[in-house]
N, C-alpha and C positions, 0 to 999 in steps of 0.2 A: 504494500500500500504506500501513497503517496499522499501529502499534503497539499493542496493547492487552491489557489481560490476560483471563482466563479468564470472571468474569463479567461485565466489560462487555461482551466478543464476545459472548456470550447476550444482554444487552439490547440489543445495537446489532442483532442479526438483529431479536430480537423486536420493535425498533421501526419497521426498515423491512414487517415482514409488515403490522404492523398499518398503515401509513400505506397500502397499498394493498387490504388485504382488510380491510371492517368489522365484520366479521362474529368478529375477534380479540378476544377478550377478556379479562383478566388478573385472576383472583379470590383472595384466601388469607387468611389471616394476616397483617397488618404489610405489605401490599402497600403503602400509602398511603407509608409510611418506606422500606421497603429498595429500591422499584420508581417511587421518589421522581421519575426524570426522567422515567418513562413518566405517571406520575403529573401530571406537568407538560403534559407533549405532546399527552395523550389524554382529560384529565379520567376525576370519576370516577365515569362512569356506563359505562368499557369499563375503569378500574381499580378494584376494588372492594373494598373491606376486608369482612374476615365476621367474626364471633364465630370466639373459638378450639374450633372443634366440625369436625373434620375429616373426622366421618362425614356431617355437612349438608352441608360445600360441595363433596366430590368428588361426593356424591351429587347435589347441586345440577348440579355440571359434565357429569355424566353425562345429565341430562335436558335442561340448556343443549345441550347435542351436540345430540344428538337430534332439538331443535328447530329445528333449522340455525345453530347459534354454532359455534363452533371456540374452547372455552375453552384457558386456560392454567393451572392449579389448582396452587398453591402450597401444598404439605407442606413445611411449615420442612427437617423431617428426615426420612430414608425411615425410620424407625422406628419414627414415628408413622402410619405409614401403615395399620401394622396395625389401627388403629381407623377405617377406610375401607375395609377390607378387601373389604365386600359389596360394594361398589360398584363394585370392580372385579372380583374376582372371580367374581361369581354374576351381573354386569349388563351393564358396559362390554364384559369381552371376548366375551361371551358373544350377545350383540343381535342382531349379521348374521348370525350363524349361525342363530341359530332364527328372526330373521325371513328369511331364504333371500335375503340379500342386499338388502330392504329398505327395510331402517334401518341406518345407518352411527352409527356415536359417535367424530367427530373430537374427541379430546379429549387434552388432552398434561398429564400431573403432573410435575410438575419439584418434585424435591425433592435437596436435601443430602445427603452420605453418606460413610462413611469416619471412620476413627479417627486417630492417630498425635500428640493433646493431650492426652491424661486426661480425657476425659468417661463412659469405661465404654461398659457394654453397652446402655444403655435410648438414646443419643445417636449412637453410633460407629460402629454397622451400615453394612452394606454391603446386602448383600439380593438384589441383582440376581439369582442364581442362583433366590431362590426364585420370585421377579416372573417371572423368563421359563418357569419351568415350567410357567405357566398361559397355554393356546392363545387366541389372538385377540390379545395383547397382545407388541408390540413394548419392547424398550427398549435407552435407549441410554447409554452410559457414554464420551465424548469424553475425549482425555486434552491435546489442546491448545485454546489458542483458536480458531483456526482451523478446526479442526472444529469444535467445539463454534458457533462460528454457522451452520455450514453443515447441520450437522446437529439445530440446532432449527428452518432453516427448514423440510426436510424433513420433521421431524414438526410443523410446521403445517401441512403441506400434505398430510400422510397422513389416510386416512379412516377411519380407526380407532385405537381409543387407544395413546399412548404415555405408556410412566416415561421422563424423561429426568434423569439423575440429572449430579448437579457433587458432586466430590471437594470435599472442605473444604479440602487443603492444595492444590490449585490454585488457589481464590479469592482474591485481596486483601483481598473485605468480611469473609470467613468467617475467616481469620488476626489481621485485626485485632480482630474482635469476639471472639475466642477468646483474645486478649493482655490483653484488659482484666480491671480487678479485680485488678490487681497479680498475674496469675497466668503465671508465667513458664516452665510446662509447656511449649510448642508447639514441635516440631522440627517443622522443614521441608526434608526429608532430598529432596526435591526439585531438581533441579540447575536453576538461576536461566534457564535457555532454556526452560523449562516454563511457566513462569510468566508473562512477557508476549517477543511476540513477533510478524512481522508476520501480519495478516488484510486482505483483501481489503476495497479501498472499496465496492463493490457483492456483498453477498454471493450464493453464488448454492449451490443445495441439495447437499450430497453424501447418494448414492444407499446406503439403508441395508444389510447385510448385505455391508460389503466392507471385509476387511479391509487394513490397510499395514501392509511392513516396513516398521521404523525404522531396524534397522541389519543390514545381509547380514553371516553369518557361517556355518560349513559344520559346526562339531565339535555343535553344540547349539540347539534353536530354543527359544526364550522367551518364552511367548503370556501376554499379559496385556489388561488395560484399565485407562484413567482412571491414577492415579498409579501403579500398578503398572508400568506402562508407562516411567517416568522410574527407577525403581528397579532393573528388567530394565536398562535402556540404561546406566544406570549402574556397573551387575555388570559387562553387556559389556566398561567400558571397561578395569576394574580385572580381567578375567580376561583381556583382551587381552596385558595384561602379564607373565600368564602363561603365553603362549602358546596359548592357548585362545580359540578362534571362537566367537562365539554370536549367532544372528541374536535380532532381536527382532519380535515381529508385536505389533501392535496390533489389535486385534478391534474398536475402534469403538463395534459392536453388539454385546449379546449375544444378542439374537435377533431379525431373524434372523441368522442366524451364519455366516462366511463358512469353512463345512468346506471346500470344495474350497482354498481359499490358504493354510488349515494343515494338510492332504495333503499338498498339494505341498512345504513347508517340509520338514516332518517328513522326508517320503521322501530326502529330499535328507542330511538330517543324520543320520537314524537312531536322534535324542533329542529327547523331549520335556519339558521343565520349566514348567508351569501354575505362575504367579506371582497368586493368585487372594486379595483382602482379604473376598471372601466366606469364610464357613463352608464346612469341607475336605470334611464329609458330603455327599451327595444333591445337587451344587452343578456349578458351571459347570467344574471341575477333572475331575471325573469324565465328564460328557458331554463331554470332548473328547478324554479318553482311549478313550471308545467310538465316537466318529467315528473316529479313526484306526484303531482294531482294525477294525473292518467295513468300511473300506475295504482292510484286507486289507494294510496297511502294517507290518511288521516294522521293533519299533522297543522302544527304552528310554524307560522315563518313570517321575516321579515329581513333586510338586508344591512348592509354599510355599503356604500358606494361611491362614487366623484358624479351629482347630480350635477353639475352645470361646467361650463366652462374655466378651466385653471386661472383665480388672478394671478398677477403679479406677485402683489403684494403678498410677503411670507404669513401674516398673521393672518390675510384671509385664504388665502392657499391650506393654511391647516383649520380652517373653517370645513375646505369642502372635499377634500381627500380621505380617504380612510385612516386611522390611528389604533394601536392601541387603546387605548383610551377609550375611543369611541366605542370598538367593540367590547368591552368591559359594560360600559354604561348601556349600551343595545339589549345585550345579553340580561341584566339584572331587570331589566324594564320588561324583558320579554316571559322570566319568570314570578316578576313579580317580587322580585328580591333587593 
């Protein structure tokens, strides 16, 4: 075993995929700088820097697919995603289907995501709720290291596209690059075993769509992803002491989405609390409130969410993002405690 933190376990998978499969290949923005040792390893004619035009090079990645590559397309931020939008939207997820299987678009976007420094709403999105709304397309939101390499190798090896998204307060490069400029915004309301911790010397794929408890408890379950997940487990420990059980599940993916192992949670506790840093509208908090109703599961719920748009401003930014905190006070309101 090995120690390591959130975005090295991403490069350390993505450098064993690529030293066996050549057919890898690493495109984006500032790839040359921030993917510097891949950069080193692999040269850079399978690492490739492109103009800042994000509608060229996912679309670029989508015809790289195509053609038999398996790119890796780097969106600094999933925010900017939406100026790529066609390309996944109306091309990537859409291919195998209208060609009836085929043409495939192995192609994985890995981008950034997540608030809790003051960068607002154009920077601090989350998004995932809306990405999985669109059929053909996988994504995936890890909330340790250890997944997080297993689950990019995974989507190298899936044949269709994947977002695989990294929370910015699990990174070490994204914390420090977010410290600099004398700007001394950044809480990291994260409990430090999130943060680096061990991963496998030989990585080896975990299988999309499954999700893990994190912590078993019977009075309330608390389904979240990516840093959510550290902030749930957290609440746990601090509702512990007040007597109050609360399992946590990590969803991993959000789609596809492991309903039947938050069925069964639910059914068992009889409460649901979706800890979700997407937007609370049309978003991942609501579909899992309708998987458990159609499954016919008789239960309380309610959520934590980012209902509106990220301000600026750091005090109201932790107004409207998910905390701690918040799910503590959710939770006791929802028992009545």
């Amino acid at each position: 075993m090995r120690r390591m933190g959130f975005s090295q376990a991403i490069d350390d998978a993505l450098s064993q995929a690529m030293e066996t499969d050549p057919t890898i290949v690493v495109i984006g923005e500032d790839v040359h700088t921030i993917r510097s040792s891949l950069l080193v390893r692999f040269g850079k004619e399978r690492v490739r820097h492109t103009p800042i035009s994000e509608a060229a090079f996912v679309g670029a990645g989508v015809t790289a697919a195509m053609a038999g590559l398996r790119p890796v397309v780097e969106v600094m931020l999933v925010d900017f995603i939406g100026v790529a939008m066609d390309a996944l939207l109306n091309h990537a997820s859409k291919v195998e289907t209208f060609s009836g299987g085929k043409w495939k678009v192995p192609l994985v976007v890995r981008a950034a995501c997540g608030g809790g420094y003051g960068d607002a709403g154009q920077h601090e999105q989350s998004l995932w709720g809306w990405l999985a709304h669109i059929p053909g397309l996988a994504v995936v939101v890890p909330s340790t290291p250890a997944d997080a390499g297993g689950l990019m190798l995974t989507a190298l090896q899936n044949d269709g596209p994947v977002v695989y998204l990294e929370h910015k307060l699990l990174s070490k490069p994204w914390l420090e690059f977010m410290g600099i400029g004398g700007r001394n915004t950044v809480k990291f309301d994260v409990p430090r075993e999130g943060a680096i911790v061990n991963t496998p010397r030989v990585w080896k794929p975990l299988p999309f769509g499954k999700a893990v408890l994190r912590r078993e408890g019977k009075d309330v379950t608390l389904v979240s992803v990516g840093v959510g997940v550290h902030r749930a487990v957290e609440a746990a420990r601090i509702l512990e002491r007040r007597k109050i059980s609360a399992s946590v599940l990590d969803l991993r993916t959000v789609r596809p989405l492991d309903a039947t192992f938050v069925c069964e949670d639910v059914a068992r506790s009889g409460r649901m609390i979706v800890v979700d840093e997407d937007y609370e509208a049309f978003g991942l908090s609501g579909e899992l409130a309708a998987v458990v109703l159609e499954a016919g599961i008789p239960f309380t719920y309610t959520r934590v969410c980012t209902k509106t748009t990220i301000p600026y401003a750091r005090h109201l930014e932790d107004q409207t993002i998910p905390s701690t905190q918040k799910i503590v006070e959710t939770v006791r309101k929802l028992l009545n405690k």
